[in-house]
N, C-alpha and C positions, 0 to 999 in steps of 0.2 A: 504494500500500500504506500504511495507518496501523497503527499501534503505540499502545493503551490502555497509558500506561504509566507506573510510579511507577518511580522511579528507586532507593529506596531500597530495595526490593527484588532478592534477590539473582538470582533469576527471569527476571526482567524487564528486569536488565539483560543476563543470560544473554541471553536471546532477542532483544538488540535488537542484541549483540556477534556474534549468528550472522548475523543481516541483513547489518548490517555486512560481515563478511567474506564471504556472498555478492555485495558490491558494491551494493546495493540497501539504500537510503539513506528510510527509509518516514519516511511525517509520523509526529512523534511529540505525543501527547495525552495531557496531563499530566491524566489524569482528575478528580484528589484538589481540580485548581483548576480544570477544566472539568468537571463533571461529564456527562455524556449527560444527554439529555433522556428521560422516558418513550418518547416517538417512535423517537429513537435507541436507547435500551436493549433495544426490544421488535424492532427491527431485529437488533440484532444478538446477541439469544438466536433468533430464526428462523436467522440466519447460521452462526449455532453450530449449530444444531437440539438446544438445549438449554431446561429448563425453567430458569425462575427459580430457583428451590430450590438448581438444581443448582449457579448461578455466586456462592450466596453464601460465603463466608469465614468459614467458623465458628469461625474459632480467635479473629475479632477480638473485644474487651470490647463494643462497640457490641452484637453480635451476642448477644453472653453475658449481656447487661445487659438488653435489649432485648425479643429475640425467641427465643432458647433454648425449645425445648419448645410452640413457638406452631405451630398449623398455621394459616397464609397461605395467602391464595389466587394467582394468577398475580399480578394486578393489583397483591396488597398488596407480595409484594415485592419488584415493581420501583417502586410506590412507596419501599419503607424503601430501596433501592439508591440512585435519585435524593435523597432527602434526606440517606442516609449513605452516600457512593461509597465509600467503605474497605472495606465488606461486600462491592464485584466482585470477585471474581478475577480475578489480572493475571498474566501480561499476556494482553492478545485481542490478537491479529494480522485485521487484514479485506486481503483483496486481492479486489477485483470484487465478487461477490454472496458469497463465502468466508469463513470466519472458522473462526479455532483458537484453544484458548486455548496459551497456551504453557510448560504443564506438561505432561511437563518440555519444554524449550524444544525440540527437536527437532520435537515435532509441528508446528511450524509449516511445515516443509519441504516440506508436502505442498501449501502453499499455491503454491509457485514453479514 
């Protein structure tokens, strides 16, 4: 099981505290310093069965400065996501071919 995850989020430590207390100890992937690759990204919006669009973060300034009001195509913004990883929403949980995000953190249970 990996955990996509910023820690300074309060989310995402939510959801990495509920692994925990299932005993279930996932890799954790500090995304903000690895970011995913296109390759990876596009894996795991298939995992999700979500579009792009859907896993950006519109509340962050990147986003509001950026791309506000822009229509992107798949492609573009999982490019703007790999050049600005602060735009994923976090935290993703993957376990196997699976993936949730973990808002609110609860959905991930469905992964276990």
């Amino acid at each position: 099981m990996k955990i996509y995850h910023n820690p300074r989020c309060r989310k995402s430590r939510e959801t990495l505290q509920l692994l925990e207390s299932k005993n279930i100890q996932p890799e954790i992937i500090l995304y903000l310093e690895t970011p995913p690759t296109k390759k990876e990204l596009t894996q795991i919006l298939a995992q999700l069965d979500m579009k792009a669009s859907a896993l950006i973060r519109k509340t962050e300034s990147i986003y509001k400065e950026h791309f506000k009001g822009k229509d992107l195509s798949e492609k573009q913004w999982i490019d703007a996501m790999v050049k600005f990883p602060k735009l994923i929403e976090r935290p993703i949980v993957i376990n196997g071919d699976k993936a949730k995000l973990g808002r609110p953190p609860e959905n991930v249970l469905d992964l276990l």
